[in-house]
N, CA and C atoms as a LAMMPS dump frame, in Angstrom:
ITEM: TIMESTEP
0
ITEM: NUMBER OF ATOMS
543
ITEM: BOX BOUNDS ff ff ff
-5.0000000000000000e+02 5.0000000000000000e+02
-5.0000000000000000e+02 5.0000000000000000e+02
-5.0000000000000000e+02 5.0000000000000000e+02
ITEM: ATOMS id mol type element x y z
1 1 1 N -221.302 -391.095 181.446
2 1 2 C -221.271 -392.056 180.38
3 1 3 C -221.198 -391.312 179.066
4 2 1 N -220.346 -391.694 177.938
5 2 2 C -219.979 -390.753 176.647
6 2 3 C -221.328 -391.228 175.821
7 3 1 N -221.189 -390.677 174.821
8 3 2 C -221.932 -390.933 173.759
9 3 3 C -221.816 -392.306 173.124
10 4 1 N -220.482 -392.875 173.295
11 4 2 C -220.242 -393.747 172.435
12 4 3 C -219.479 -394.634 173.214
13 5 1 N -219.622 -396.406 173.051
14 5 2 C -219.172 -396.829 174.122
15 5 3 C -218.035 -397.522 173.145
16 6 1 N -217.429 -398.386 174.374
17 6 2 C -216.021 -398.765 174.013
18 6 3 C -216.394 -400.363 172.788
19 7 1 N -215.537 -400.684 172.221
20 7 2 C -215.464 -401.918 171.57
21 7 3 C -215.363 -403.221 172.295
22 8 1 N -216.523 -404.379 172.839
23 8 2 C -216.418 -405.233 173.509
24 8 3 C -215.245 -406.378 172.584
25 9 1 N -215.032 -407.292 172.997
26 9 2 C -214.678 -408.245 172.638
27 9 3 C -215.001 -409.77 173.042
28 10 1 N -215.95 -410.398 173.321
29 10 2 C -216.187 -411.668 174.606
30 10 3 C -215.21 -412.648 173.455
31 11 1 N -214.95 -413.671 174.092
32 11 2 C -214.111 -414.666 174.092
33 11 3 C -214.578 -415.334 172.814
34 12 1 N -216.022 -416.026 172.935
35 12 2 C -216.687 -416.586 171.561
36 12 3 C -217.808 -415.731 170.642
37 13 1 N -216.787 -414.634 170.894
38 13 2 C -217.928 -413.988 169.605
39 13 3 C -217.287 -412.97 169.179
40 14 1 N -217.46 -412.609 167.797
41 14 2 C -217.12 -411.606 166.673
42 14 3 C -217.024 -410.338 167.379
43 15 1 N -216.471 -409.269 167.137
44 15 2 C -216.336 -407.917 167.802
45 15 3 C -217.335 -407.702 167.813
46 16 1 N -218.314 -407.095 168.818
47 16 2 C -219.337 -405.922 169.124
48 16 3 C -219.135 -404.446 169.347
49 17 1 N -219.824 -404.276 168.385
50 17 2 C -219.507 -402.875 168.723
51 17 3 C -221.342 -401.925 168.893
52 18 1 N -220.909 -401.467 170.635
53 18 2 C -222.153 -401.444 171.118
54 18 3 C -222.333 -399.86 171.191
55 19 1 N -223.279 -398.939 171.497
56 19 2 C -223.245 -398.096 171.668
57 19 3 C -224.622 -397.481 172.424
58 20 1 N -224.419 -396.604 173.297
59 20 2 C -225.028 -395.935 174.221
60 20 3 C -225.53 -394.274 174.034
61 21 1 N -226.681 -394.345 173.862
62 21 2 C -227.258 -392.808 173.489
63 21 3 C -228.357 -392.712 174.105
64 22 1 N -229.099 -390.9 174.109
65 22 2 C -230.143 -390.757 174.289
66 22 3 C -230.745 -391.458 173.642
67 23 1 N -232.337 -391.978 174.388
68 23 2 C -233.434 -392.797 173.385
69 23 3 C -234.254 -391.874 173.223
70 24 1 N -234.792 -392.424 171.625
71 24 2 C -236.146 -391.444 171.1
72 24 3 C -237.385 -392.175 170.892
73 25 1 N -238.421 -391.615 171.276
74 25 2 C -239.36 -392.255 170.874
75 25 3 C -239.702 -393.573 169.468
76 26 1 N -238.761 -392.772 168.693
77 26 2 C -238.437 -394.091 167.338
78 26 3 C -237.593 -395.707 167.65
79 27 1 N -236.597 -395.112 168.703
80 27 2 C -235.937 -396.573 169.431
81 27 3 C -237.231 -397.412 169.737
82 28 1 N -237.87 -396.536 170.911
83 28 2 C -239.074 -397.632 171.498
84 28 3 C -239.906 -397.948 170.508
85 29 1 N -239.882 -397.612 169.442
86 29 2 C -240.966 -397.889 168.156
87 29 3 C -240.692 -399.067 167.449
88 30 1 N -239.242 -398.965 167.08
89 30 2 C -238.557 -400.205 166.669
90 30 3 C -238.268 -401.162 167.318
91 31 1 N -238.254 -401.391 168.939
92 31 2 C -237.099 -402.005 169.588
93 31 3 C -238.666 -403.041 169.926
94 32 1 N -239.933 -402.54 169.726
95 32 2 C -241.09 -402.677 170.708
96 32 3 C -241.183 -404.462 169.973
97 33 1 N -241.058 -404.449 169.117
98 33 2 C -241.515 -405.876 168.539
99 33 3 C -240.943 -406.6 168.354
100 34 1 N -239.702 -406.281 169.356
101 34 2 C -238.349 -407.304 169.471
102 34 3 C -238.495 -407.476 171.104
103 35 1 N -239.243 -407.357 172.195
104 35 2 C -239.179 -407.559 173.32
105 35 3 C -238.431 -408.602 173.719
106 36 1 N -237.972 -408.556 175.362
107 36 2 C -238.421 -410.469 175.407
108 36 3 C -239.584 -411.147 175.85
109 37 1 N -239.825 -411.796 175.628
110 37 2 C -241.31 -412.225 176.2
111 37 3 C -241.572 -412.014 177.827
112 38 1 N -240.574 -412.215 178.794
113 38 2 C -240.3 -412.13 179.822
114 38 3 C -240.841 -410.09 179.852
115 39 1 N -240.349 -409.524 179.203
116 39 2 C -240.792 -407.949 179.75
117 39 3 C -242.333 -407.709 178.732
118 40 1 N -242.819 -408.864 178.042
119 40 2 C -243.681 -408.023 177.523
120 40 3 C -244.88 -408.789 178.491
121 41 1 N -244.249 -409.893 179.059
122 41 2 C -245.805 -410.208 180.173
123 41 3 C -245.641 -409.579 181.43
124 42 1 N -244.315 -408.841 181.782
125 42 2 C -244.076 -407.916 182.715
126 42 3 C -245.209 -406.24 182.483
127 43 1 N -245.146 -406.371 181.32
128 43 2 C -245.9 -405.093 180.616
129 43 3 C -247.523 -405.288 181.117
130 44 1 N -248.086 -406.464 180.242
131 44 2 C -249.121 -406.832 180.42
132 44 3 C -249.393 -407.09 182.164
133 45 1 N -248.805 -407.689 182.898
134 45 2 C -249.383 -407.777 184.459
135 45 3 C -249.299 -406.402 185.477
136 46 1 N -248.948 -405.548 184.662
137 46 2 C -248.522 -404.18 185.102
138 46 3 C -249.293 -403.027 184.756
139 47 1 N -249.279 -403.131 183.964
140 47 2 C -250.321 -402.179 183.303
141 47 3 C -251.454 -402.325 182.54
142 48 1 N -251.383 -403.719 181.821
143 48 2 C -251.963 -404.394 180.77
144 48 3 C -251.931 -403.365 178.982
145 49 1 N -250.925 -402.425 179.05
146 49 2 C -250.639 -401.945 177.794
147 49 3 C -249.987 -402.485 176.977
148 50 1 N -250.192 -402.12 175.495
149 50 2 C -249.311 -403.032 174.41
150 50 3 C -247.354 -402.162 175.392
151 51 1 N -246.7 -403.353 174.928
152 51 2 C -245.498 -402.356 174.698
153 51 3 C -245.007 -401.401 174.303
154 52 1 N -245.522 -401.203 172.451
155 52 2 C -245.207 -399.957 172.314
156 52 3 C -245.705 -398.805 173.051
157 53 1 N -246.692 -399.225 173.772
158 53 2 C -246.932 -397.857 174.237
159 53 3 C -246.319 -397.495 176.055
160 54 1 N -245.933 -398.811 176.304
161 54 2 C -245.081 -398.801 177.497
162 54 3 C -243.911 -398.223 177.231
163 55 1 N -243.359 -398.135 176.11
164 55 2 C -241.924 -397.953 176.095
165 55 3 C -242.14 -396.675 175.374
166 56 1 N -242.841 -396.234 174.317
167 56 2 C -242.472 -394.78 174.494
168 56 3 C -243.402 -393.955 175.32
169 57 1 N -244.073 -394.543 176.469
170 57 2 C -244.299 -393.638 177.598
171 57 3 C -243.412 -393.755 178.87
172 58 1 N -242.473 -394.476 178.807
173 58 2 C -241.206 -394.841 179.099
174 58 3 C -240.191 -393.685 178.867
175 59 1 N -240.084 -393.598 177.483
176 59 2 C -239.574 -392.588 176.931
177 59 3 C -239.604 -391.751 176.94
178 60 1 N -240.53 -390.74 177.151
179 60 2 C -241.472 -389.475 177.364
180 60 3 C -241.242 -388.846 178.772
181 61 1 N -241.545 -389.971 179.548
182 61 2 C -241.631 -389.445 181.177
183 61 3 C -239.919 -389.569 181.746
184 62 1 N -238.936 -390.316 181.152
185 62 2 C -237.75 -390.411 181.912
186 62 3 C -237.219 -389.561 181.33
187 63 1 N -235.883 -388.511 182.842
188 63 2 C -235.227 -387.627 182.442
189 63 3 C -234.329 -387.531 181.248
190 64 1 N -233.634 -388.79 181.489
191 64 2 C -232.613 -388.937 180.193
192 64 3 C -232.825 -390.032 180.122
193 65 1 N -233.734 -390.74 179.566
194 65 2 C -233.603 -392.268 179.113
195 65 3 C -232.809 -392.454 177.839
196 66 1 N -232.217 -393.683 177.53
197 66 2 C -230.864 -394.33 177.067
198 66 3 C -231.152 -395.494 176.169
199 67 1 N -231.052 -395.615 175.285
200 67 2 C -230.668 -396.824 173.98
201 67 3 C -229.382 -397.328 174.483
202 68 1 N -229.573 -398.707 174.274
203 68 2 C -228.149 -399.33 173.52
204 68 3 C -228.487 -399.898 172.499
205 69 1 N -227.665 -399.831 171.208
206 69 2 C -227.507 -399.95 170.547
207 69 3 C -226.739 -401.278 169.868
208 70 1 N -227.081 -402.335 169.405
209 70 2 C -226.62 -403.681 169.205
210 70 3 C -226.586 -403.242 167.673
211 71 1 N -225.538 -403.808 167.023
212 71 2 C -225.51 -403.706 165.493
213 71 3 C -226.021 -402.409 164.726
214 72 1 N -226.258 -401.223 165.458
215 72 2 C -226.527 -400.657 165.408
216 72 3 C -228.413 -400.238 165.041
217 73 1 N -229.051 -401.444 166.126
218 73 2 C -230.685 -401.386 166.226
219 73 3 C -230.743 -401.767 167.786
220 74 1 N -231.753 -400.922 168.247
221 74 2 C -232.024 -400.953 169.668
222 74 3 C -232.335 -402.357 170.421
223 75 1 N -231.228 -402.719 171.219
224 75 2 C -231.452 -403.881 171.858
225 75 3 C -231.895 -403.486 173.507
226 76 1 N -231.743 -402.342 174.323
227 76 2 C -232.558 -401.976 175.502
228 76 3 C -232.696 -400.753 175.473
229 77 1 N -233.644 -400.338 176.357
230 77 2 C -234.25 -398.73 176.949
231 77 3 C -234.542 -398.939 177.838
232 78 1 N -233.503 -397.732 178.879
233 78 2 C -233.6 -397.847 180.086
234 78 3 C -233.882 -396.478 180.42
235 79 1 N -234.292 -395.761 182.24
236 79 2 C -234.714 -394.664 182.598
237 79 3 C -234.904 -394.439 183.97
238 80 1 N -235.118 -393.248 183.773
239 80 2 C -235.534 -392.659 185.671
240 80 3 C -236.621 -392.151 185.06
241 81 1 N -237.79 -392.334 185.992
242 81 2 C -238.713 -391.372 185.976
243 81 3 C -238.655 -390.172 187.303
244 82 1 N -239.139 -389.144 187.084
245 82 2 C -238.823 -388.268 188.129
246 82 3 C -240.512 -388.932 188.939
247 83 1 N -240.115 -388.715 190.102
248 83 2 C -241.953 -388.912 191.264
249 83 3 C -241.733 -387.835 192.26
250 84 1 N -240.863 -386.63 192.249
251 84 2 C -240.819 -386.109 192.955
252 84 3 C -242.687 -384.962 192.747
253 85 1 N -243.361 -385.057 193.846
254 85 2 C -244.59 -384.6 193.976
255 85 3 C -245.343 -385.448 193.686
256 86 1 N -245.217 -386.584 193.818
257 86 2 C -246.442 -387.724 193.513
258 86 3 C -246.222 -388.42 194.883
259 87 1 N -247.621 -387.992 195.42
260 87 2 C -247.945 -388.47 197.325
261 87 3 C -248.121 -390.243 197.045
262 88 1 N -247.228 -390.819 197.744
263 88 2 C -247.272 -392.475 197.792
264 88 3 C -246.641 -393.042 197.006
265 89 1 N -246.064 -392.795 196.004
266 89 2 C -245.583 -393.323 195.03
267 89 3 C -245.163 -395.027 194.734
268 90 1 N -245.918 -395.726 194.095
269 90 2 C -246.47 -396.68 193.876
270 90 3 C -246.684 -397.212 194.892
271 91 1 N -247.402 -396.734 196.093
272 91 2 C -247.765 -397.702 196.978
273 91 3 C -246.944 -398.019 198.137
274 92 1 N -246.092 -397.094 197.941
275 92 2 C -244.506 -397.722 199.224
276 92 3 C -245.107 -397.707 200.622
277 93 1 N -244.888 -398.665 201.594
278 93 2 C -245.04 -399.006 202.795
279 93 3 C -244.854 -398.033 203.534
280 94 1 N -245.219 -397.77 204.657
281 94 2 C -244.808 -396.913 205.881
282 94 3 C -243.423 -397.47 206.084
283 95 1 N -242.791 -396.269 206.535
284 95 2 C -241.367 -396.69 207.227
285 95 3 C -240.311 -397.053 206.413
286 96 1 N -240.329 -397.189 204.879
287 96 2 C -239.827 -397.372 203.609
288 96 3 C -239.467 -395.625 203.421
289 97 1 N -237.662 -395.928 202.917
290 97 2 C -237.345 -394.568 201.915
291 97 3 C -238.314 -394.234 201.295
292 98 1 N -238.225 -392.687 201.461
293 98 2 C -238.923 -392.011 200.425
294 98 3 C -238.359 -392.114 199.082
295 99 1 N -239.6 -392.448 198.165
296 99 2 C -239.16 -392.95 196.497
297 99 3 C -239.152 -391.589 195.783
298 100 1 N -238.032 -390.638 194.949
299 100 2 C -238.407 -389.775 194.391
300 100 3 C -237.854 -390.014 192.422
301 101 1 N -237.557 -391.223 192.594
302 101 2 C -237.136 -391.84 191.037
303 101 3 C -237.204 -393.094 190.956
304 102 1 N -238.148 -393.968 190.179
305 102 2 C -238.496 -394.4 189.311
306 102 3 C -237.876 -395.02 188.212
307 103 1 N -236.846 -396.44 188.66
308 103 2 C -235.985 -396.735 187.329
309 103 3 C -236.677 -398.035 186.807
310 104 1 N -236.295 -398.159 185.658
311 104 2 C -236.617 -399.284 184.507
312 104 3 C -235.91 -399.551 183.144
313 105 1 N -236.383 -400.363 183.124
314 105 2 C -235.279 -401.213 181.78
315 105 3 C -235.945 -401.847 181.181
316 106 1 N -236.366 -401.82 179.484
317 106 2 C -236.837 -403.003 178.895
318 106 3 C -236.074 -403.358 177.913
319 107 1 N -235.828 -405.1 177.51
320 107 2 C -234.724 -405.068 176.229
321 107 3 C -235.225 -406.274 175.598
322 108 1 N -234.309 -406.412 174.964
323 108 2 C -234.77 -407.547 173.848
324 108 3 C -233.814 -408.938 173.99
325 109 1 N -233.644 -410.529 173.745
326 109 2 C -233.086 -410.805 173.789
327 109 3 C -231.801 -410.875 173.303
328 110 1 N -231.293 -409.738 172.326
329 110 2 C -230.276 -409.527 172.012
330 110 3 C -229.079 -409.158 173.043
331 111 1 N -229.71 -408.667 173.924
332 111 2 C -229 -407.999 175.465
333 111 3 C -227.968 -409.357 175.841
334 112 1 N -228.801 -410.508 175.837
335 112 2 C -227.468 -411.833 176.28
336 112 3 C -226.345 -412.059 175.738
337 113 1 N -226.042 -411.546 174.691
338 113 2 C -224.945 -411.313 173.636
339 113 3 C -223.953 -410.607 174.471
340 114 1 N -224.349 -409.174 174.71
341 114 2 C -223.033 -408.376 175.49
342 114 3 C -223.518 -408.351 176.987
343 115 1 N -224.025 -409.215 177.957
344 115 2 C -224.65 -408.993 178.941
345 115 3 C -223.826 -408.574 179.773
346 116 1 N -222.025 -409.112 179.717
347 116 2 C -221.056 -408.203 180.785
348 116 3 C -221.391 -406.927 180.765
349 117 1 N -220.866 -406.63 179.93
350 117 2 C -220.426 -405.246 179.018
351 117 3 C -221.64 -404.236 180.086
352 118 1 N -222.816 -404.766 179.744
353 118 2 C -224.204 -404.303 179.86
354 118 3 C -224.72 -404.218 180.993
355 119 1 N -223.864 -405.18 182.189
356 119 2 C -223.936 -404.899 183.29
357 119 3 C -222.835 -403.784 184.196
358 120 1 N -221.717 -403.473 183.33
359 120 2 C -220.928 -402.853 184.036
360 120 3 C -221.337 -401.382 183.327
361 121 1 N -221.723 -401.206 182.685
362 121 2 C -222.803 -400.211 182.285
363 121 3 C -223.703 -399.884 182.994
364 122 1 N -224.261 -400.707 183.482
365 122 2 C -225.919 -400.359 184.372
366 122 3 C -225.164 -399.397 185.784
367 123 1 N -224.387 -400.064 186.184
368 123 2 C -224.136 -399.329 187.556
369 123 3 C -223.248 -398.052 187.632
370 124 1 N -222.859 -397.491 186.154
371 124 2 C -222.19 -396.188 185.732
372 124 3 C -223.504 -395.565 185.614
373 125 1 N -224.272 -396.331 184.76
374 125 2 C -225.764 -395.704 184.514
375 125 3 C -226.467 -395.106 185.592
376 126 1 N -226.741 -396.286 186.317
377 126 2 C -227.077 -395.778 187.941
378 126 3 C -226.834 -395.022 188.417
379 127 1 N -225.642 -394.725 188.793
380 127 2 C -224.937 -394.125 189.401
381 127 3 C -224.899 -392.009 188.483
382 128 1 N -224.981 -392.301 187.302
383 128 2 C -224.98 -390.729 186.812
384 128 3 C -225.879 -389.984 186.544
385 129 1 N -227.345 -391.407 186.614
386 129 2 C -228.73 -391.118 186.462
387 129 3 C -229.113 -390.546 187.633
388 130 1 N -228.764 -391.325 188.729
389 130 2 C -229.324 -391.339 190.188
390 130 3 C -229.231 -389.692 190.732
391 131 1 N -227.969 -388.726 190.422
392 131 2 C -227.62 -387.359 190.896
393 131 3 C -228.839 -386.796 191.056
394 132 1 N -228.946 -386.103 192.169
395 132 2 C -229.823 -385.219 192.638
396 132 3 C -231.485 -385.923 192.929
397 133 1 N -231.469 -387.515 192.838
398 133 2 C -232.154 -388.139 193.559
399 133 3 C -231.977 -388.916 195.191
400 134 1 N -232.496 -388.347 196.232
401 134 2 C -232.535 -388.872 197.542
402 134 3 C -232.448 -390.765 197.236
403 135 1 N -233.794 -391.482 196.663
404 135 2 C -233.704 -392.967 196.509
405 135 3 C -234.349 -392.957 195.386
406 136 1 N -234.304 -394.29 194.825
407 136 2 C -234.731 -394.656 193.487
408 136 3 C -235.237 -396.053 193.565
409 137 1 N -236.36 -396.284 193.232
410 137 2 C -236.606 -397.996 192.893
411 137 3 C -237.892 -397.989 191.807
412 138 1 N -238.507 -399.407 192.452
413 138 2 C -239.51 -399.478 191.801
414 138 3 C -240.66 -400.774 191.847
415 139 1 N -241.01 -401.55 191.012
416 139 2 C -241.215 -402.495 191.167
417 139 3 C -241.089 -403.588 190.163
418 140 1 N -241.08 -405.1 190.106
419 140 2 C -240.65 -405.546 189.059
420 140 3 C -240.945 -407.176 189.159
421 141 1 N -241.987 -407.695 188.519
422 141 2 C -242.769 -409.212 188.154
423 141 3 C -241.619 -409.851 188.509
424 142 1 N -242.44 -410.883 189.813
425 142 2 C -241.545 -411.749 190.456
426 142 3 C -241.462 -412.774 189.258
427 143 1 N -242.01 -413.059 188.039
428 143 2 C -241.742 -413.908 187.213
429 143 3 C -240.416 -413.575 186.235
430 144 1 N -239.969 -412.067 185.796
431 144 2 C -239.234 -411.897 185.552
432 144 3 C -237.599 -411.844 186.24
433 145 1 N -237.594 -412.727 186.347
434 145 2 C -236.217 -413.574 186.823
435 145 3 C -234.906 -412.853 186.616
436 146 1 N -234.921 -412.33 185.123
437 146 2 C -233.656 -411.899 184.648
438 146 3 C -233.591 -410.543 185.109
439 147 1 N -234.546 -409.93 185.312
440 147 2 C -234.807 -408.49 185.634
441 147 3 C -234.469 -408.445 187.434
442 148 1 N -234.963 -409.423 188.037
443 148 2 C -234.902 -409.66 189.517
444 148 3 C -233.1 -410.003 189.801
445 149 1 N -232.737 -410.696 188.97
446 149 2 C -231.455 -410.814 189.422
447 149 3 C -230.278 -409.47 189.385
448 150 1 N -230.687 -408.85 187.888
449 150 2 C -230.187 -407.6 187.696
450 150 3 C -230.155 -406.38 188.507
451 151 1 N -231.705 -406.327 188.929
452 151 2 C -231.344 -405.575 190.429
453 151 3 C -231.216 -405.668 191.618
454 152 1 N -231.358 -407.388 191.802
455 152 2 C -230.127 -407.5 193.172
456 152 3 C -228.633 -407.24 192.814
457 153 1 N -228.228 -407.681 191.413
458 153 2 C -226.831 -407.567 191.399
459 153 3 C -226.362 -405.787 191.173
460 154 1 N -227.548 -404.886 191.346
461 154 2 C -226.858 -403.531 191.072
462 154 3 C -227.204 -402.947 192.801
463 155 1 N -227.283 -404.142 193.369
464 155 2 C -227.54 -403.406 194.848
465 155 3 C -228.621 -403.332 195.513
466 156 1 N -229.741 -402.783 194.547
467 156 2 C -231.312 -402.371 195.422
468 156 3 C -231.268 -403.514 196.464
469 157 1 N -232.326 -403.041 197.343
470 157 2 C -232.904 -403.817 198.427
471 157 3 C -234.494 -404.16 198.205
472 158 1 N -234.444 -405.207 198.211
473 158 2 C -236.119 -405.85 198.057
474 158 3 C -237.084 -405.642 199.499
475 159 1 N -238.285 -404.637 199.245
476 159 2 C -238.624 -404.111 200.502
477 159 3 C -239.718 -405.775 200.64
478 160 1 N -240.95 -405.861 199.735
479 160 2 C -241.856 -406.623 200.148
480 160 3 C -242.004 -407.189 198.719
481 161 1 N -243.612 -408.193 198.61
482 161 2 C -244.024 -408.434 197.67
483 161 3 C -245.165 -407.93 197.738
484 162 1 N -246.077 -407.53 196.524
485 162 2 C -247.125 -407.438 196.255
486 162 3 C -248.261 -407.883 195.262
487 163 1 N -249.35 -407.522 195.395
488 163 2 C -250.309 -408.262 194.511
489 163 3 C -250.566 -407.272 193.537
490 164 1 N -250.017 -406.829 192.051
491 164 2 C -250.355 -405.756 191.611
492 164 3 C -250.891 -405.981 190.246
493 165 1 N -251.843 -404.917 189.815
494 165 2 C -252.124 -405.195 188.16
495 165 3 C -253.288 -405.631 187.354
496 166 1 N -253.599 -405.522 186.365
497 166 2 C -254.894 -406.211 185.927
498 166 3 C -254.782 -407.569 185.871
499 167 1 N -253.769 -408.212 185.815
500 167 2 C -253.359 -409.725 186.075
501 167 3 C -253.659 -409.808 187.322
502 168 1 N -253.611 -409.87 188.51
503 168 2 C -253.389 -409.666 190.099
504 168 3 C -251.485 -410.653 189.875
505 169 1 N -250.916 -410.396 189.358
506 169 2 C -249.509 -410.737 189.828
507 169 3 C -248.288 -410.219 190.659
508 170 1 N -247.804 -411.201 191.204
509 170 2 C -246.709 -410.789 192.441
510 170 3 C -245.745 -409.783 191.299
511 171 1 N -245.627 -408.492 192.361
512 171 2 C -244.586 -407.913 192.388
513 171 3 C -243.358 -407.79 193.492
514 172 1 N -242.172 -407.572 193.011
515 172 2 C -241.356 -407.151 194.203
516 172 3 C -241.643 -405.694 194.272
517 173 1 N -241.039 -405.026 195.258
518 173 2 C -240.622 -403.811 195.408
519 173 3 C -239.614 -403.494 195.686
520 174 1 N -238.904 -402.582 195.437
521 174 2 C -237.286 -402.131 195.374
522 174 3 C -236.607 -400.903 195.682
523 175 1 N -235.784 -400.927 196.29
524 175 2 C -235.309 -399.34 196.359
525 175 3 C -233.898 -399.389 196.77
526 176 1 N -233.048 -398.644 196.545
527 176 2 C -231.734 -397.968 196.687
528 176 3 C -231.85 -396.341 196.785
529 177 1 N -231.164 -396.407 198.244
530 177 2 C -231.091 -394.795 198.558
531 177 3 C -229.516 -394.632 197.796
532 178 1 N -229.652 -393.241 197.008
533 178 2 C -228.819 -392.698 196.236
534 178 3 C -227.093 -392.497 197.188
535 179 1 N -226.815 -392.32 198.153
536 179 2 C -225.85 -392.374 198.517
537 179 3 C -225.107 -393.847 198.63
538 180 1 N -225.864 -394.343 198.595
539 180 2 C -225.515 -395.917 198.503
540 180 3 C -225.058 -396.379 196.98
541 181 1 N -225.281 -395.89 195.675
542 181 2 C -225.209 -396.253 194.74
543 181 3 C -223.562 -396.195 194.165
C-alpha cells in the first residue's frame, strides 16, 4: 500500500481525497474524541479504558499501524499487534489456530463517507500487514455490528462467543490463517 491513496469519486458526493499513512500517536490523540459511539462502548466492555488511551496503546504496540486520513484529519486507526510469545493469547480454545497477530480498527463516523474505497483497502491492508504472520484475529463486541460485518466481509472465521470484560459482554472471536488472506 503507497503512501498516498488514489482520488475516490462516489456518485453523490464531492471528490474525496483520502489518504493512507503511518499513524502517530498524535492521530490517536486527535481522532480519540471523534469515535463512534459503537467503538467507544466496544472500548469500555473490553477493557474499560478511556479511548484515548486505547488508541494510542493501539498505536504503540502495532507493527505498522495506519491512519486514514479524511479531509485531511484522522477518520480510522488500524493495526497488527505482534502475540508472538504470549502463551494463550486472548483465551483461544483448544484445537483453534494458533493466534500470533492481533488485528484492530477504530474509526470515527466519518469512515461511512468513503466506506467502498475503505473496504477495498482493508483487504490490501490485510493482506501486506498479515506477511510473516502464521494467523491473525481477535476479538470484537457482538454489539458492534459494523465492525462484525467488516470482518466477516474480509474473510475471518468466527470461532465462538464469549463472556469478556469489566462489562461481562459477549464477544466474538476471530481468526484468519494468513495463507488464506
Amino acid at each position: 500500500m503507497g503512501n498516498r491513496a488514489d482520488v475516490v469519486q462516489p456518485k453523490d458526493q464531492p471528490t474525496l481525497e483520502l489518504e493512507i499513512r503511518d499513524a502517530t500517536e498524535e492521530d490517536a490523540i486527535d481522532m480519540a474524541p471523534h469515535l463512534r459511539q459503537a467503538d467507544r462502548n466496544e472500548i469500555a466492555a473490553h477493557s474499560g479504558a478511556r479511548p484515548i488511551d486505547a488508541l494510542c496503546h493501539g498505536v504503540r504496540m502495532s507493527d505498522r499501524p495506519k491512519v486514514v486520513l479524511y479531509r485531511d484529519k484522522p477518520a480510522a486507526i488500524f493495526g497488527l499487534v505482534s502475540l508472538r510469545g504470549v502463551d494463550d493469547a486472548l483465551g483461544w480454545p483448544k484445537g483453534s489456530p494458533a493466534l500470533d497477530g492481533a488485528v484492530w480498527l477504530l474509526g470515527t463516523d466519518q469512515v461511512q463517507v468513503f466506506s467502498r474505497q475503505f473496504l477495498r483497502w482493508s483487504r490490501q491492508w490485510l493482506a501486506e500487514t498479515s506477511v510473516g504472520y502464521s494467523c491473525v484475529g481477535n476479538m470484537v463486541d457482538l454489539r458492534n455490528y459494523v465492525h462484525v460485518r467488516w470482518i466477516e466481509w474480509l474473510g475471518f472465521k468466527f470461532i465462538d462467543n464469549i463472556t469478556y470484560g469489566p462489562e461481562g459482554r459477549t464477544f466474538l472471536r476471530f481468526y484468519k490463517e494468513v495463507d488464506s488472506v
